[in-house]
C-alpha positions as a printed NumPy array, in Angstrom:
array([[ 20.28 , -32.897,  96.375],
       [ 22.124, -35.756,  95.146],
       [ 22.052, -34.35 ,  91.486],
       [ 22.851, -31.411,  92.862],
       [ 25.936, -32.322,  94.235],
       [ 26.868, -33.987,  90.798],
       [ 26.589, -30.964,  89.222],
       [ 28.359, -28.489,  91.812],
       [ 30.939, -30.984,  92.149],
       [ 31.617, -30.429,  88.443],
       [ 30.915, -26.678,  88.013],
       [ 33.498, -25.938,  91.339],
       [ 35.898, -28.82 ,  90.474],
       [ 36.318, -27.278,  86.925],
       [ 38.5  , -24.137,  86.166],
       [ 40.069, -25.389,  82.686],
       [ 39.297, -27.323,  79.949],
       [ 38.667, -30.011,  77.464],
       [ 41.442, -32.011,  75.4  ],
       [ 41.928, -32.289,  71.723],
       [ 43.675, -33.977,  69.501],
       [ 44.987, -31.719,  67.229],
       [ 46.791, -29.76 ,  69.788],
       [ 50.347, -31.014,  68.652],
       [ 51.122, -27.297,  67.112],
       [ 53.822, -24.861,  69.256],
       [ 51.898, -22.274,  70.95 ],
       [ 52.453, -19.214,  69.056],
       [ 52.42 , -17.005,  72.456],
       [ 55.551, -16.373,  73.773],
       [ 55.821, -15.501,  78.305],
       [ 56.442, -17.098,  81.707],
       [ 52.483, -16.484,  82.607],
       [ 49.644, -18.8  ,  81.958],
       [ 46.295, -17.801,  81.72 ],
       [ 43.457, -20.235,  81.29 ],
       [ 39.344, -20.019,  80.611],
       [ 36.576, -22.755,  80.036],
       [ 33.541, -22.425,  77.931],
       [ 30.879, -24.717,  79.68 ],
       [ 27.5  , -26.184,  78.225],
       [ 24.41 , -25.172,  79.706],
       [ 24.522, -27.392,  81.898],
       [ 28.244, -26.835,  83.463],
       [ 29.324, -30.471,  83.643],
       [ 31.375, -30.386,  80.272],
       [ 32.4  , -27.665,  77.847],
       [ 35.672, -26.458,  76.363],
       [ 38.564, -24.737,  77.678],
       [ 41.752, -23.253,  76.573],
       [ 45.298, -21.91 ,  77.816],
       [ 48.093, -19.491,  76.728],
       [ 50.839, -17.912,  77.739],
       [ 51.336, -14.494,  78.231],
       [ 54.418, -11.641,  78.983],
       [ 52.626,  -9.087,  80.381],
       [ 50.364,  -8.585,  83.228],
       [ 48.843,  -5.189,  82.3  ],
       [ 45.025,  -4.747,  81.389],
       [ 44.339,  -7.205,  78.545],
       [ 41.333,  -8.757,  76.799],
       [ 42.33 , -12.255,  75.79 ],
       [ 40.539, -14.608,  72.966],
       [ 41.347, -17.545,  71.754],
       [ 42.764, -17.775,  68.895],
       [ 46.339, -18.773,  69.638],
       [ 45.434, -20.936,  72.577],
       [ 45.558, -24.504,  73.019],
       [ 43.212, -26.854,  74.367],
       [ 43.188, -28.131,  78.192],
       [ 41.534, -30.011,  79.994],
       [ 38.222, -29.501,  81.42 ],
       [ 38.827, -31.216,  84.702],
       [ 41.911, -29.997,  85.919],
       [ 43.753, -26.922,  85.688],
       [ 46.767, -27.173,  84.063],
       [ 49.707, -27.951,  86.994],
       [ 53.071, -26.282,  86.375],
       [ 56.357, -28.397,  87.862],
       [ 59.339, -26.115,  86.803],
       [ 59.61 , -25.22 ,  83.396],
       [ 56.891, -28.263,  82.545],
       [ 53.25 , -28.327,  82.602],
       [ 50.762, -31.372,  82.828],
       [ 47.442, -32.006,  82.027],
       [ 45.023, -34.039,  83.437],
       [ 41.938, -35.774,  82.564],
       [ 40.412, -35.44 ,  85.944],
       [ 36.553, -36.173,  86.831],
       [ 35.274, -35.23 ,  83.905],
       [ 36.91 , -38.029,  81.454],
       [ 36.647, -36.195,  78.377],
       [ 40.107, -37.962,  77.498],
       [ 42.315, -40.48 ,  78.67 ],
       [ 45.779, -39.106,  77.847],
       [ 48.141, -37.225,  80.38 ],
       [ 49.985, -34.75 ,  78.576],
       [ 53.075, -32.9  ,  78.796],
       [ 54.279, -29.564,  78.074],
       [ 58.057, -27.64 ,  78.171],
       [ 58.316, -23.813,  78.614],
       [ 61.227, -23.729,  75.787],
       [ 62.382, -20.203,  74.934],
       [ 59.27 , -18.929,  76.255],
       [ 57.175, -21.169,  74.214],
       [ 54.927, -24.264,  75.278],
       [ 56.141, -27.46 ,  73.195],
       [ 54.222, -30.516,  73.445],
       [ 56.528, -32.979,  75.079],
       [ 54.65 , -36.067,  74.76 ],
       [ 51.581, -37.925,  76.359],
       [ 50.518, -41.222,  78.757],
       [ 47.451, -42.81 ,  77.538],
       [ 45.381, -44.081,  80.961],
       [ 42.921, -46.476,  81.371],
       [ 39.341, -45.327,  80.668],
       [ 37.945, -43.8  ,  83.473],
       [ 40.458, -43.574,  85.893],
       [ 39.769, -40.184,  87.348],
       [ 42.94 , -38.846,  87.076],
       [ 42.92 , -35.885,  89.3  ],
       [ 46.262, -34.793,  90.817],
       [ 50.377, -35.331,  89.791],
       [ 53.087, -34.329,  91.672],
       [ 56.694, -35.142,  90.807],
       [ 59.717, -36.175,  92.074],
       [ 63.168, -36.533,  89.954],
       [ 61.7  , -38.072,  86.918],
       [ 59.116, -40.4  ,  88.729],
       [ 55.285, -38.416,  88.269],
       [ 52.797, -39.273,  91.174],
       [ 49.392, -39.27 ,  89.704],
       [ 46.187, -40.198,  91.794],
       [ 43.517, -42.084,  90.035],
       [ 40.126, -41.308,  92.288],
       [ 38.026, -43.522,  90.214],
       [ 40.294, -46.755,  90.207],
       [ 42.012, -46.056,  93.792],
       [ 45.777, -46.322,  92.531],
       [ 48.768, -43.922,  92.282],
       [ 50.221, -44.413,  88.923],
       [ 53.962, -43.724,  88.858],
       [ 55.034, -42.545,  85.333],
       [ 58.788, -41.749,  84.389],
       [ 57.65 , -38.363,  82.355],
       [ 60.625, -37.597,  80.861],
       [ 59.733, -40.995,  78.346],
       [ 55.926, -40.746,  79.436],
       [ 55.837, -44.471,  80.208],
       [ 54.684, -46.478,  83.246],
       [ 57.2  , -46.983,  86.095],
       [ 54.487, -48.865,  88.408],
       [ 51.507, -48.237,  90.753],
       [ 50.341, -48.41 ,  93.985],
       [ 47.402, -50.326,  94.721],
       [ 45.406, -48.777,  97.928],
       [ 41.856, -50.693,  97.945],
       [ 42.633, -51.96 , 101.86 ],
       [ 42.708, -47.979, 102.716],
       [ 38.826, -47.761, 101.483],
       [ 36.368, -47.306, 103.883],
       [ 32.699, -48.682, 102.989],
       [ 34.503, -50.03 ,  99.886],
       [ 37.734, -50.92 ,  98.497],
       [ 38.118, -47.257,  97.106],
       [ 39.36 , -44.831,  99.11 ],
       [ 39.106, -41.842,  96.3  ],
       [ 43.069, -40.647,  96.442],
       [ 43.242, -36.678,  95.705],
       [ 45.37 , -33.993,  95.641],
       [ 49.526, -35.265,  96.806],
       [ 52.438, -33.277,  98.207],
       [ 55.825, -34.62 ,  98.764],
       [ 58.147, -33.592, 102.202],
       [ 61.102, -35.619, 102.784],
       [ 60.547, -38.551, 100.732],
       [ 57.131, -38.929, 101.652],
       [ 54.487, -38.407,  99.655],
       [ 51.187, -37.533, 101.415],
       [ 47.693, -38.215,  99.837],
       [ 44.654, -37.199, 100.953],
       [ 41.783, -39.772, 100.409],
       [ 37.969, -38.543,  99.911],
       [ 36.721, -41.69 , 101.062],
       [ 33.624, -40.93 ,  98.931],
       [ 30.429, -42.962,  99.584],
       [ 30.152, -45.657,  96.826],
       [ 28.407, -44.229,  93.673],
       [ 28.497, -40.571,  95.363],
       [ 29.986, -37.394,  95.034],
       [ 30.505, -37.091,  99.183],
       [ 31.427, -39.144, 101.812],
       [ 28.765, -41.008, 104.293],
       [ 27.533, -37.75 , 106.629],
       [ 28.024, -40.588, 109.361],
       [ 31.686, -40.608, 108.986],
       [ 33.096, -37.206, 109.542],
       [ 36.683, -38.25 , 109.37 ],
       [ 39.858, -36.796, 107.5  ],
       [ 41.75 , -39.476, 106.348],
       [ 45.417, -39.245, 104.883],
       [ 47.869, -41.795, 103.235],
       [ 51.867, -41.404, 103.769],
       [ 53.685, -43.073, 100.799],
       [ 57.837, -43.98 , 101.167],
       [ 58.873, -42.672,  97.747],
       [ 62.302, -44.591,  97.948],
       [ 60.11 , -48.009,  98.123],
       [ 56.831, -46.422,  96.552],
       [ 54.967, -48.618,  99.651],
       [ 52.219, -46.916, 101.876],
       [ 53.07 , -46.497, 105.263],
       [ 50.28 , -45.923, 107.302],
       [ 47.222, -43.93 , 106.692],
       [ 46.612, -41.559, 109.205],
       [ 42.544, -39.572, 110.617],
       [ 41.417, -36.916, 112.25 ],
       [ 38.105, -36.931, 113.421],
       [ 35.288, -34.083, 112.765],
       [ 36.975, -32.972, 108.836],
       [ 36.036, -34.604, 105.892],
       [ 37.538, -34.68 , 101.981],
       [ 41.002, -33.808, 102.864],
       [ 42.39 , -31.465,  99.386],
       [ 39.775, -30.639,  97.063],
       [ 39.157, -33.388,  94.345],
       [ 39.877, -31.311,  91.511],
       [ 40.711, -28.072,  90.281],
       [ 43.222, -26.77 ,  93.386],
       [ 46.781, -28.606,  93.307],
       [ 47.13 , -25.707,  96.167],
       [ 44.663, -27.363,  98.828],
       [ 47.085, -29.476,  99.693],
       [ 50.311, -26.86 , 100.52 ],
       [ 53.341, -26.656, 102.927],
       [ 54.422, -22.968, 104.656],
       [ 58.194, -21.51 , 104.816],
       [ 58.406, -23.531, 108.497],
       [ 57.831, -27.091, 106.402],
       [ 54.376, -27.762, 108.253],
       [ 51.944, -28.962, 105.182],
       [ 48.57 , -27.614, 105.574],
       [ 44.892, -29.95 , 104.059],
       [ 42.11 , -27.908, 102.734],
       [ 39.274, -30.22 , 103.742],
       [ 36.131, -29.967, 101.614],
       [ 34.052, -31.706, 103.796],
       [ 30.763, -32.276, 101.359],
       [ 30.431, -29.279, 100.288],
       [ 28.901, -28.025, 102.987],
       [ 25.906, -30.217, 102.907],
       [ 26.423, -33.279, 105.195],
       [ 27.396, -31.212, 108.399],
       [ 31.026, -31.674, 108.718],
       [ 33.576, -29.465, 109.545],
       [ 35.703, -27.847, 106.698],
       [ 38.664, -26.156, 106.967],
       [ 42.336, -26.451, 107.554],
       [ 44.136, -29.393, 109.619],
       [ 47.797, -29.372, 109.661],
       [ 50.739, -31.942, 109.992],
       [ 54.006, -30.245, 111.343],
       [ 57.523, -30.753, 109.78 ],
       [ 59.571, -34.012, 110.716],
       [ 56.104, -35.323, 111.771],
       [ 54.03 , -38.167, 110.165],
       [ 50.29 , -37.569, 112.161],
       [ 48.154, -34.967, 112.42 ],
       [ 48.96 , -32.024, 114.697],
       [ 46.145, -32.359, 117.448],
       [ 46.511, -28.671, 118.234],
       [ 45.236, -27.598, 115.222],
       [ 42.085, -27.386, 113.806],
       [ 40.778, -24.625, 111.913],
       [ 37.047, -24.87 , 111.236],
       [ 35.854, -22.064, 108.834],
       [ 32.433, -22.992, 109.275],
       [ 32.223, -21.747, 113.024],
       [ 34.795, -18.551, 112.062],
       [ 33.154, -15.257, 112.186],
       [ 34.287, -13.56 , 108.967],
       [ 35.046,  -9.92 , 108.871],
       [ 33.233,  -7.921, 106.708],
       [ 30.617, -10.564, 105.816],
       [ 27.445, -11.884, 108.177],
       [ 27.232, -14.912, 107.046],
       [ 29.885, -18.203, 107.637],
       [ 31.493, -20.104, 105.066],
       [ 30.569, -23.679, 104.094],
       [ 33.657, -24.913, 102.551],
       [ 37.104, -22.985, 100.454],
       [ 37.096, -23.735,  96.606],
       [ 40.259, -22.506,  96.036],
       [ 43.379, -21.213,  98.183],
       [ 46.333, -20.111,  97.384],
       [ 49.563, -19.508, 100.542],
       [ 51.907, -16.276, 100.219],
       [ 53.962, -16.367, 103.014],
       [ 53.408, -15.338, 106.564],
       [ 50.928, -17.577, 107.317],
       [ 48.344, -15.45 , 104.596],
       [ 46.38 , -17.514, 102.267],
       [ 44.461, -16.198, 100.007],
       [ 41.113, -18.282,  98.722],
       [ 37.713, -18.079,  97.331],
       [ 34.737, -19.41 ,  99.776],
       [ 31.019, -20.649,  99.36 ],
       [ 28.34 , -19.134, 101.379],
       [ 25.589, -21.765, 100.764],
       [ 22.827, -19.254, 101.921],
       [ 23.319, -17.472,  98.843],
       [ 22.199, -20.178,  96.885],
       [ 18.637, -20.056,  95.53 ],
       [ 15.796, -22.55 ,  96.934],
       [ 15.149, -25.292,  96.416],
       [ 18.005, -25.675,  94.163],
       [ 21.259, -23.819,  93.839],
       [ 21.65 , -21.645,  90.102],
       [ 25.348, -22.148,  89.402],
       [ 25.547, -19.992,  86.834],
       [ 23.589, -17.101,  88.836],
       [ 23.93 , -17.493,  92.387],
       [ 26.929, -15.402,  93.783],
       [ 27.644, -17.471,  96.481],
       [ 31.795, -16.814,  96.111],
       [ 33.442, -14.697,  98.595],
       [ 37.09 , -13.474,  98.179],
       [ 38.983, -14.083, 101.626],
       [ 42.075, -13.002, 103.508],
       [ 42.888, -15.778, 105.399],
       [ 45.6  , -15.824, 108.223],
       [ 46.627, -19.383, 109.243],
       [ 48.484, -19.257, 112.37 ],
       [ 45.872, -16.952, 114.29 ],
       [ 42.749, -18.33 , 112.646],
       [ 41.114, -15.623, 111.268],
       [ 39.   , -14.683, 107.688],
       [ 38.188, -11.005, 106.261],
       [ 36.206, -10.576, 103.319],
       [ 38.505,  -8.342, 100.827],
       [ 36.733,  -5.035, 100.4  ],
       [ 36.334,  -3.997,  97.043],
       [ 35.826,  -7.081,  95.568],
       [ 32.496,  -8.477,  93.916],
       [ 31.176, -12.163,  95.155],
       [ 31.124, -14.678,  92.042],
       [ 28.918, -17.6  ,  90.834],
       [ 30.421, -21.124,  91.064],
       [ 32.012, -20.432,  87.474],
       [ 34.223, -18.247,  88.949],
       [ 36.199, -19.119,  91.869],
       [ 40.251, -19.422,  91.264],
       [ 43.08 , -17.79 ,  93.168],
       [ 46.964, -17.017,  91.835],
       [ 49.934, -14.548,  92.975],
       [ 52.5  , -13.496,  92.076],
       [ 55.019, -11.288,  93.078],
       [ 52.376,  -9.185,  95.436],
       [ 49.445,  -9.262,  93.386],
       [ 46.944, -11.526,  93.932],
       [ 44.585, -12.781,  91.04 ],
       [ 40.522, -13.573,  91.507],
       [ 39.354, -15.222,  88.992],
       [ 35.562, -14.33 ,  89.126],
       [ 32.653, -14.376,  86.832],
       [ 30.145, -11.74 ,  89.167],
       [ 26.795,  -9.706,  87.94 ],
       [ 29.369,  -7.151,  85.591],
       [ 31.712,  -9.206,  84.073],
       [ 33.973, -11.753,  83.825],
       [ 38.21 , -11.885,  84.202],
       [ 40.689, -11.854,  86.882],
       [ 40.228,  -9.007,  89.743],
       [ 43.341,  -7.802,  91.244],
       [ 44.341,  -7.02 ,  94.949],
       [ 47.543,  -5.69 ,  96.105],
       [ 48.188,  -7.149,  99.166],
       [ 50.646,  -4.125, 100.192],
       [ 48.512,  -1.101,  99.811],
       [ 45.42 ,  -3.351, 100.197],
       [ 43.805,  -2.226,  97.121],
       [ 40.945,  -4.08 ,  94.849],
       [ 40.402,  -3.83 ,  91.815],
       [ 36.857,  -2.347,  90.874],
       [ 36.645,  -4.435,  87.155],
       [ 38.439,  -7.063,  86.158],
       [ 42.008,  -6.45 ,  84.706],
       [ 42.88 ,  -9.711,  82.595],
       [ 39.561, -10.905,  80.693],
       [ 39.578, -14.096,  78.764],
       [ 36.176, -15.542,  76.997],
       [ 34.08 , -17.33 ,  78.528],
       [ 34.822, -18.025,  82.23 ],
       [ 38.59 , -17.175,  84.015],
       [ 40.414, -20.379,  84.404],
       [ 43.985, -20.158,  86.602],
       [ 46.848, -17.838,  86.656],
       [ 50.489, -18.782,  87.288],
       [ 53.894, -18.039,  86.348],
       [ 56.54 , -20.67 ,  85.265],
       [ 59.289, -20.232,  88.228]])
């Protein structure tokens, strides 16, 4: 199973797309929407993958012949009017590059060559100081990117457990803190030791860039998903930030779910643990293992994509074949999932989630086609096809605030 995980870890972490280096051209495409699609090998853990920007969101079929290059590993991750991307897990490339929405174009801004193999997986920012976790080398790189050069870094080897790694992920930032969540992954593996099921956490002073304290919570695992979901790790309209934990994949026993730390607090909130793998989900007989990707409205509704691992084929999960994604309603404060009606179940190729305004975009790649499914989340209605199709597999949708 342990190649396995290697290769789910790559096929769920990825939902965009492989750098280039001719990519210094202005995107032709003109809109405040970006749409993005990867092209994997056969075997899933590389590929290509390719974004543009769009104006409309009516029925489309998209190619790709005005779109640039990604990355592979990580979606791209919009901050304003600018857009990053990262090498992530997949090291195709060692550059961090930066976009600008300028008159509804994307201009290449600049770029931050890293250190080979650094994992670099998540970037937040804050005034012109960029937060970026690198999971392979356990630092947080601070970058000014309005001059793309290195500001400093934060060495966090004494947070590892079992090495001197703790695997930072996906980062938020409330009130001058920035909060990390750490994998903790077993050394040389893609999970951490089934022995440990512990959440753990790192709170970062941004005014002195020093840790803290790293905070746990017992019976979670892999808090914010290691790639591909700058969403796992989100805050609500009431300033409480919300951790997608992972938790192996659903293969080492843990919980998985949501844990929460409440505003103008600095620990976990011990009244809240939401464990999708022992929540009945409406509409659907079997439990979740883990969310792939979420995505919060308001309200306390998040939307999200789910495995089922009992979909997957024996003795080894088909990636490509298995539809083992569920669309999900999910509402946070009373702890409840419904399957969507009306919407197909996807392989792991296919697994993102997007709104805006009050649509909310599936990206799925199920038995009839490929694209991004629709569902109103006023009248409640699904779309039957796909509206936005892209080749290859869907990627991410977002809009540019």
């Amino acid at each position: 199973m342990k190649n396995g995980l290697k290769i789910i870890m790559v096929a769920l972490f990825v939902a965009a797309f492989t750098s280039c280096d001719d990519d210094d051209k202005v995107q032709p495409d003109k809109g405040n929407v970006i749409i993005s699609n990867l092209q994997p090998n056969p075997t899933g853990t590389s590929g290509s993958a390719f974004m543009k920007l769009i104006n409309t969101l009516e029925a489309a079929d998209y190619g790709n012949t005005t779109a640039l290059p990604a990355s592979y590993g990580v979606p791209p991750i919009i901050v304003g009017q600018d857009l990053f991307l990262l090498p992530g897990w997949t090291m195709a490339s060692n550059m961090i590059e930066k976009y600008s929405r300028i008159d509804g174009e994307l201009i290449k801004q600049g770029t931050y060559e890293l250190d080979p193999g650094t994992g670099a997986n998540s970037l937040v920012v804050k005034g012109n100081k960029a937060y970026v976790s690198l999971c392979m080398h356990g630092k947080i790189l601070i970058i000014d990117h309005t001059t793309m050069t290195k500001v400093g870094e934060i060495n966090l080897s004494e947070y590892g457990v079992g090495d001197n790694n703790p695997d930072p992920a996906i980062a938020i930032i409330r009130d001058d803190l920035l909060y990390v969540g750490l994998l903790q992954l077993a050394s040389g593996q893609y999970n951490p030791d089934p022995k440990r099921a512990t959440a753990d956490m790192l709170i970062i002073d941004t005014k002195t860039d020093k840790p803290i304290k790293m905070i746990s919570k017992d019976g979670f695992s892999m808090p914010t998903k290691p790639e591909a979901d700058e969403q796992s790790l989100f805050m609500d309209e009431k300033g409480d930030i919300y951790i997608n934990c992972i938790s192996g994949f659903g293969f080492i026993g843990h919980g998985a779910g949501l844990l929460r730390i409440k505003k103008g607090e600095t620990e976990f909130d011990e009244s809240y643990a939401f464990d999708i793998t022992k929540t009945a989900i409406e509409g659907e007989t079997q439990k979740a293992d883990y969310l792939i990707n979420i995505f919060y409205t308001k309200g306390g509704m998040l939307y999200g994509t789910a495995n089922i691992n009992a979909y997957y084929s024996t003795p080894e999960p088909k990636y490509f074949s298995d539809m083992s994604v569920i669309p999900l309603e999910i509402d946070i404060y009373k702890q409840t999932i419904k399957k969507i009606t009306g919407l197909p179940m996807s392989c792991n190729y296919g697994f993102s989630v997007g709104a805006i305004d009050k649509t909310v975009y599936f990206g799925l790649a199920t038995t009839n086609d490929k694209g991004f499914y629709t569902y109103n989340t006023t009248s409640k209605e699904a779309s039957s096809q796909p509206v936005i199709k892209v080749e290859g597999y869907p990627g991410v949708i977002r809009s540019f605030e």
